[in-house]
N, C-alpha and C positions, 0 to 999 in steps of 0.2 A: 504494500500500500504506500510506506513510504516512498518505494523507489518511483511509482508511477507519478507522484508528486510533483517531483521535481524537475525545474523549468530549463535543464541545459543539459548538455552532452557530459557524459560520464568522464572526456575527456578536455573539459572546460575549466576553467580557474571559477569555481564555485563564488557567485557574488554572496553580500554581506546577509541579505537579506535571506539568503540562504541557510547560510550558517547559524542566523537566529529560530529561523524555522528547524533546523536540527536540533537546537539547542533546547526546544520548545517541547521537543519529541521524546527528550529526552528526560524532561523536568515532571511533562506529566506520565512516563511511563510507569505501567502498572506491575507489570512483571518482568524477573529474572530473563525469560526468553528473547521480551523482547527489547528488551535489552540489551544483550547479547545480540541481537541481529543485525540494532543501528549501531552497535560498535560495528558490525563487519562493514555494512553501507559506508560508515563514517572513514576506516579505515582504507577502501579499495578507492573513494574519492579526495584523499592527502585532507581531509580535515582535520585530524589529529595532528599536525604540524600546528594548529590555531588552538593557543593556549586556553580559550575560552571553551571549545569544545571539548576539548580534554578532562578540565573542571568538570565540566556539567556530568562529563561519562563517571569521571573517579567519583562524581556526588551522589550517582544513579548504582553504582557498585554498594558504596557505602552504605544508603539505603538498604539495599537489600542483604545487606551484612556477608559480600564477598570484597572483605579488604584484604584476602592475599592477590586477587585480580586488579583491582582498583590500585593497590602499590607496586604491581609489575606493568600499569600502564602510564605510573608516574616517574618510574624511572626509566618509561622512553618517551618520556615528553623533551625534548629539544629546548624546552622553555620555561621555568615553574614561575610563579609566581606567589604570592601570600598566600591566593583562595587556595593553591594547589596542596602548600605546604599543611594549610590548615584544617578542609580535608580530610587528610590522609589521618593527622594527629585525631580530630574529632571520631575517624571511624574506627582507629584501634583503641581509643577511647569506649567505647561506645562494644565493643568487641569483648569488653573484660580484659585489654591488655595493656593499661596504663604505661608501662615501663617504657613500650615501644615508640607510646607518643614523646614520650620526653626524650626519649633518643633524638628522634625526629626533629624536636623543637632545635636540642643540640648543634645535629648537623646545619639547620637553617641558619643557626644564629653564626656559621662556620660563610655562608654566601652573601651576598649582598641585600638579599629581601630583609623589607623592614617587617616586622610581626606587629600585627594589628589588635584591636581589642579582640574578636574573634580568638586570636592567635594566643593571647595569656589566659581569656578563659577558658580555654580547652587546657591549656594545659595546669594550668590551678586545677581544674578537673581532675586533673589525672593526679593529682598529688592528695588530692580528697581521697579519692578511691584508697590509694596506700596510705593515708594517711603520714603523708610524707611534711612533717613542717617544717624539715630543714631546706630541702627546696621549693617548699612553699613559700617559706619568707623571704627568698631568692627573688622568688617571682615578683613577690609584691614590690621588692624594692624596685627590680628592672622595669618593672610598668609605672611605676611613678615617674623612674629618668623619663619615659618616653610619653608623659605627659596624660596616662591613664589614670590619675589618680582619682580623678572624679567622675570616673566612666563607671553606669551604672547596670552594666554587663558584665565587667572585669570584677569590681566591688561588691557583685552580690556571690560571685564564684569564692571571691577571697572568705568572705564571711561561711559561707558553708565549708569551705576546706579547714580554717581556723576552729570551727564547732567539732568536724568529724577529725580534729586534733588535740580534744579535748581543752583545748585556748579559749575559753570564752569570753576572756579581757578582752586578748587584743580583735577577736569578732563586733563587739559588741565598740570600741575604737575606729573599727573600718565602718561602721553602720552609721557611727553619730558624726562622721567625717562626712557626709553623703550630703548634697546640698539636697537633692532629688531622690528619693524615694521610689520603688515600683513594690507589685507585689509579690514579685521574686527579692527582691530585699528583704520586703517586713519575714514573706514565710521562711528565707532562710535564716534569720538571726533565731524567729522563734522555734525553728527547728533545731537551732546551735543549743539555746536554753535547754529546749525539753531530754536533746540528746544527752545533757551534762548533766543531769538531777538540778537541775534549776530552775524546777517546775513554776514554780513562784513567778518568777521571774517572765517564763514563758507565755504567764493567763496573765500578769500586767501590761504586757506588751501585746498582748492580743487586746484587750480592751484600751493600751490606747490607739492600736491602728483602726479600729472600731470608731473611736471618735473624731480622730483627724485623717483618715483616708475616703476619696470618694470611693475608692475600690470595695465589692466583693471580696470576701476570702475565697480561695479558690480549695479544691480538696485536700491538695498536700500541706496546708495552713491548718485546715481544721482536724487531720491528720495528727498533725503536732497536737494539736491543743489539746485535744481529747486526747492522746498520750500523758500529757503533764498531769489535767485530772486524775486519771487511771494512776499516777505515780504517786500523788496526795493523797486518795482516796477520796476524792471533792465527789462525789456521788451526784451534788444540788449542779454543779458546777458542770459538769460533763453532759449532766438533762440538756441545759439552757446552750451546749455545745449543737447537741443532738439536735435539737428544736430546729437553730440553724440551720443544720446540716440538711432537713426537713426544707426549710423554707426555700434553701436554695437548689433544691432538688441533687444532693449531691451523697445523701444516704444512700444509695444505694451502686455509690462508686464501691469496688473490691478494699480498695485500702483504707476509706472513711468506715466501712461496714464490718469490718474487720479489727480495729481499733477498737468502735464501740464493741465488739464481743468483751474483748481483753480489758475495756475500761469497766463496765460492767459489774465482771467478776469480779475485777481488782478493788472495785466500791464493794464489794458485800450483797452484789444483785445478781445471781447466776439465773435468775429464774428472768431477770430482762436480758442477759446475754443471748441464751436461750430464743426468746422473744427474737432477737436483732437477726439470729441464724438461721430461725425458720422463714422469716420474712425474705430473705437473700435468692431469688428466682435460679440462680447457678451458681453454688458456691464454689468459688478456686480454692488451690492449695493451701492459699494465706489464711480465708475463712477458717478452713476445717482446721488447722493448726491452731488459728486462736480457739477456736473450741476445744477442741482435743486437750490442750495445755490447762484452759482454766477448769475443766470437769477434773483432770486427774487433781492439780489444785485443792481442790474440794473432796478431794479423797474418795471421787467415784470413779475406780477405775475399771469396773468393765464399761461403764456408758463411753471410754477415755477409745477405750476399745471397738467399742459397737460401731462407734463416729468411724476410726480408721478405717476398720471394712469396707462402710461403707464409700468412705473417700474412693479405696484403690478399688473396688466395682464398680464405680462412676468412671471409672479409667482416668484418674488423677494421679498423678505421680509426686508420692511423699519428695520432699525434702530433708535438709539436717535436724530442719529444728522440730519439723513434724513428730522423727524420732526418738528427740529430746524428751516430746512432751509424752508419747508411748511408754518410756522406760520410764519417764517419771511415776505414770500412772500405777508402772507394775511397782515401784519401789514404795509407794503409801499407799496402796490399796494391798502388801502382801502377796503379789504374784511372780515369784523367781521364776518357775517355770514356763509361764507366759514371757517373763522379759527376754528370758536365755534366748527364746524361739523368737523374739525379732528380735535382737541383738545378731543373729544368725541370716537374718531373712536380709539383714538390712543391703548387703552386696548381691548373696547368693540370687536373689528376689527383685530387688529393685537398683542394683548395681552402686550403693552409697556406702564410700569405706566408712567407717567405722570412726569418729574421732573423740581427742581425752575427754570430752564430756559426754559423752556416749558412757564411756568405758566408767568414768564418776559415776552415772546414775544406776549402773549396774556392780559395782563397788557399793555402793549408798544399798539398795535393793539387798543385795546378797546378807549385807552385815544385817540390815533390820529384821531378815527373816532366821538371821539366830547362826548364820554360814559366815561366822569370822574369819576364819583359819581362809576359805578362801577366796574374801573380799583383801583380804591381808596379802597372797599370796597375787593375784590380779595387781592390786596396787603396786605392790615394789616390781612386777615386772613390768610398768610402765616407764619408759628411759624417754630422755629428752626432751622433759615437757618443760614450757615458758613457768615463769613462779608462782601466775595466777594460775594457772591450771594446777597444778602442783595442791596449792592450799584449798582449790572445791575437794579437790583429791580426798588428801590426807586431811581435811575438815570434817568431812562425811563421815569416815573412818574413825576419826576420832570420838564424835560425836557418838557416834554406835558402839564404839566400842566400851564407851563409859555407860552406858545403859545396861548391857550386858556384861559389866566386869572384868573386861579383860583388858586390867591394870598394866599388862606385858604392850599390847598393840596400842592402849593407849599414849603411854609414854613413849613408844617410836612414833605416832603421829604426831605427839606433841615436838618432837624433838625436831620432826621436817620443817614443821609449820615455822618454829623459830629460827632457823639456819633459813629458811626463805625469804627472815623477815617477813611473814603473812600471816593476820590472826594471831598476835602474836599474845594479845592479853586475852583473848576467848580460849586460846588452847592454853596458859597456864591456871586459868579458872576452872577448862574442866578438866585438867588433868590434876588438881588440887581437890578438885570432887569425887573422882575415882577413888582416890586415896583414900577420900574422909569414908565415903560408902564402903571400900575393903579394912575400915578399920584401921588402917596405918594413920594416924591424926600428926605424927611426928612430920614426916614426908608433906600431908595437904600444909602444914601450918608453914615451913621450909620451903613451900614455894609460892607463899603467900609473902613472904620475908621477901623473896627472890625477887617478887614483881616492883613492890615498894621501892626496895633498893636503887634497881633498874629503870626506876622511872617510869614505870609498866600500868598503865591505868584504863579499867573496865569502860566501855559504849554505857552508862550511864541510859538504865530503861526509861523508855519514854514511849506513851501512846496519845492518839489525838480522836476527836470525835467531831463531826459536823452536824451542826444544828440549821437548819432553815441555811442562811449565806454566811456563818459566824462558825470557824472551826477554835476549839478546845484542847490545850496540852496539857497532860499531865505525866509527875516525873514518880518516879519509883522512890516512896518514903517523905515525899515533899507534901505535906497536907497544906500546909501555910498557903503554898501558890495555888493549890485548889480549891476552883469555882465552887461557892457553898459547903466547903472545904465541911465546917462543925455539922452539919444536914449530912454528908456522904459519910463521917464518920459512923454517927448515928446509927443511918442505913445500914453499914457494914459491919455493923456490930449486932443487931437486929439479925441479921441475916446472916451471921455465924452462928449466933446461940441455936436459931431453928434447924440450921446445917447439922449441929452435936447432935441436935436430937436425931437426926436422921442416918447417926453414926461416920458424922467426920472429925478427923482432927486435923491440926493444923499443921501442915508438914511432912506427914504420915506418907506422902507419894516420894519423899526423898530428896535428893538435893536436882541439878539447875543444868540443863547443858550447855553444848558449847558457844551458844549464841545467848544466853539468859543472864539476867543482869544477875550483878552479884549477892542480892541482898536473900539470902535463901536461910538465913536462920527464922527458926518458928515465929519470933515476934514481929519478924519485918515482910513476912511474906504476904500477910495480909493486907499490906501496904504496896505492894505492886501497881505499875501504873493502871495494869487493864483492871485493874479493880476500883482503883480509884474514878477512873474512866466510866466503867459500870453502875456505880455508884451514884455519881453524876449523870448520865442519862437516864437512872429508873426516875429521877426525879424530875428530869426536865422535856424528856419525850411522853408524850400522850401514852396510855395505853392500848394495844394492838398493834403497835408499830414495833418493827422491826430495830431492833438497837445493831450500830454497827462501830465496831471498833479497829482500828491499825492501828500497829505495833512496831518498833523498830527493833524487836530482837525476838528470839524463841519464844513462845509461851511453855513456863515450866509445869511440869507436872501437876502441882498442887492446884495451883490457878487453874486449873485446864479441868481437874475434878470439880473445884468449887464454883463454874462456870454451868456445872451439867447441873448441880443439885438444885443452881440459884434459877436456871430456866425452870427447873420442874415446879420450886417452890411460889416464885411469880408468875407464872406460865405465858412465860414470854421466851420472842427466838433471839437469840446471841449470833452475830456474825462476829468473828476475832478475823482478823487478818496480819500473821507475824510474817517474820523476815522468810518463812518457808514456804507459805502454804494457809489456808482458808480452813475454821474451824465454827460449823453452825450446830448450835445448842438449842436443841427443842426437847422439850418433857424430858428429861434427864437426861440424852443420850447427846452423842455428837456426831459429825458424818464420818469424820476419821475414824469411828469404829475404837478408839483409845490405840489405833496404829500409827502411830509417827514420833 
């Protein structure tokens, strides 16, 4: 079709108007073939000697994601020029192979082409992806010499690479540098916040681009923000996200729909996750993994399961992290021999090796169900891992190993964690509990000495609660600072004495693990923050509501019993949410089943 087109002999010097009609041909081409065909046309009439048509082909390659074709038809360009060089960097960008573009950028900066803003955002890009800030901040300086510095394409690229570099000064520097604003600006700073636990941070900045932008948020804005809620536990906060997400018909994009699952859950509402999932007309990967994840969470791990199924029958193809949430589900729901078999499945099945946090949760899993010896034995034959993987590792381990007394594999967990510098005051606390539980009090009280000494000091428990737009902190043993502080006393002393009668005492579940603040002698347990937390909302939420509480560390034992007694006794539901996992208390019992 194209050839019948055109207005001159095949062996004519192709006029301009020509070469824009090719170029035309090539811009809106729809597919790989035909594609490949106007390169042959292009090729047998000396077009590709015209640097512009050459562009358009390398940008039609690109496109359709053959940049090994696309860079063997740049290096027989006679000619490059910026578009050419940048391109090429965008499509191995763009390819998952950042390293190659900055080669690229390299050699250019080796020729006489000047690099345009195009040219440093692509490759800031490429240094986001590796999270590279040392040539990140290469970049930033060479595009300031060349007078980018208030270019708000170059600017919004820097601001995401400084976020996905955990920098969030100097992101939030290049933002307030900005004379001009867009809304690739605002959504990448507020994506820098919510990436960094600067959740806070992240819902200020969305309400003030709320009141000083003409702009819409677009999905990957609301993406973020409803991330930050889900990280706070803002529950009221993530509604009034959703709402939006509603008005601008943007709920029912993959990545806004998908959040909501995982914010949801992460507020203490599985049953509106739920909600958000069956509403979803085709759920992708991303869906069923935020579900998968937040059910195991909640300690229901066959439903964690049933989900899976049905994913890979849809003909869905898991992921890593899809896996993640699988093996989680089998390590607190109790199922080793469920996890072993997709820990097995995971290459043999769906071709995904295996990696250190795979091999964690199945470490974690093994020890919970009482298999130390070879959660113990799994672990030390993992070599070569970075130091955070190292302490989920030997944290796990540790943590299970002090439940079931085995003071031996404690003390090597504890012993990794410190030469890694990782956990380094959670593993001497529970490797001082081990001891005290086996009776050795000499040893627990020696490495209580040791921590002091060292300068060694406990995460200080703390939990918080939201009320209507007004969130609540309270600290483990701090009544002074608590709201209605002499009223929540009262309560919690009220509500012990009825607890004796029902046959508790106080402390009776034993001491604290490796995440649990330190305050675990009998007098002070009942001073715990989620109690104090608890306390303060029987008083101040209505009854028939849902009380829901986050936590910044473990829930210990004790608390975790006087949680079941206290729902049966008011007959009310408890959502806990600790640093691990989701714990809902209705008529005495909890969902964890008392596993985790």
């Amino acid at each position: 079709m194209l050839k019948r087109s055109l207005p001159f002999a095949l062996n004519e010097r192709p006029p301009l108007q020509t070469i824009e009609n090719l170029s035309h041909h090539l811009r809106s081409c729809k597919d790989l073939v035909s594609s490949t065909s106007i390169h042959s046309i292009a090729l047998k009439l000396g077009f590709l000697n015209q640097t512009i048509t050459a562009n358009h082909l390398i940008n039609c390659y690109v496109r359709f994601r053959r940049v090994a074709i696309a860079h063997q038809l740049f290096d027989e360009m006679p000619t490059r020029n910026v578009v050419s060089w940048t391109s090429l960097m965008a499509g191995y960008v763009n390819d998952g192979q950042p390293c190659i573009a900055l080669s690229l950028f390299g050699a250019m900066s080796r020729t006489s082409v000047v690099p345009n803003d195009f040219t440093f955002a692509t490759a800031i890009k490429a240094c986001s992806i590796l999270s590279n800030l040392r040539d990140g901040e290469k970049f930033h300086a060479c595009m300031e010499i060349f007078g980018y510095g208030g270019n708000v394409v170059v600017c919004s690229s820097l601001i995401d690479m400084y976020g996905k570099c955990n920098n969030v000064i100097r992101a939030r520097r290049v933002f307030d540098s900005m004379s001009c604003k867009n809304i690739i600006s605002w959504t990448s700073m507020i994506a820098a916040y919510a990436q960094n636990a600067h959740s806070d941070d992240a819902l200020k900045l969305f309400r003030e681009f709320g009141s000083s932008s003409w702009e819409h948020p677009n999905h990957f804005m609301l993406a973020s923000v409803i991330s930050a809620c889900a990280c706070l536990g803002r529950l009221v906060s993530g509604k009034v996200v959703h709402s939006a997400a509603i008005r601008l018909g943007c709920d029912s994009n993959d990545v806004v729909a998908s959040v909501l699952v995982d914010m949801y859950a992460k507020c203490g509402s599985l049953e509106y996750s739920d909600r958000v999932f069956k509403r979803i007309l085709n759920p992708c990967v991303i869906s069923y993994t935020s579900m998968i994840v937040s059910t195991a969470k909640y300690g229901l791990g066959r439903q964690s399961l049933e989900l899976f199924e049905e994913m890979v029958r849809k003909g869905l193809k898991p992921n890593h992290v899809t896996f993640v949430g699988v093996l989680h589900a089998c390590s607190h729901s109790g199922l080793p021999d469920e996890g072993l078999h997709y820990l097995t499945s995971m290459y043999e099945k769906h071709g995904i090796m295996p990696e250190t946090k795979h091999y964690t949760c199945v470490v974690d899993m093994l020890a919970r169900a009482g298999e130390l010896d070879k959660a113990y034995q799994l672990a030390k034959s993992m070599k070569a891992m970075p130091d955070d993987d190292q302490a989920l590792l030997w944290g796990a381990l540790l943590s299970t190993s002090r439940l079931h007394g085995r003071v031996d594999i404690a003390a090597e967990a504890c012993q990794r964690l410190v030469d890694a510098n990782r956990q380094v005051a959670g593993a001497y606390v529970t490797l001082s509990n081990a001891y005290a539980s086996a009776g050795d009090m000499e040893k627990a009280q020696r490495l209580r000495v040791e921590m002091k000494h060292s300068g060694v000091y406990k995460e200080p428990g703390c939990s918080w609660v939201e009320i209507k737009d007004s969130s609540y902190v309270f600290y483990a043993g701090d009544v002074m600072s608590c709201p209605r502080g002499n009223e929540v006393l009262h309560l919690l002393r009220e509500l012990e004495r009825k607890m004796k009668g029902r046959g508790y005492s106080r402390g009776s579940k034993g001491l604290v693990f490796v995440d649990i603040e330190e305050e675990a002698e009998e007098e002070k347990v009942w001073l715990h923050s989620e109690r104090l937390a608890l306390g303060f909302c029987l008083i101040s939420i209505p009854e028939g509501l849902t009380i829901r509480i986050m936590k910044n560390l473990r829930m210990c034992s004790d608390c975790h019993e006087a949680f079941k007694l206290i729902s049966e006794i008011v007959e009310r539901d408890f959502v806990v949410r600790d640093v691990n996992r989701f714990h809902h208390f209705k008529t005495g019992y909890c969902t964890c089943n008392d596993f985790w």
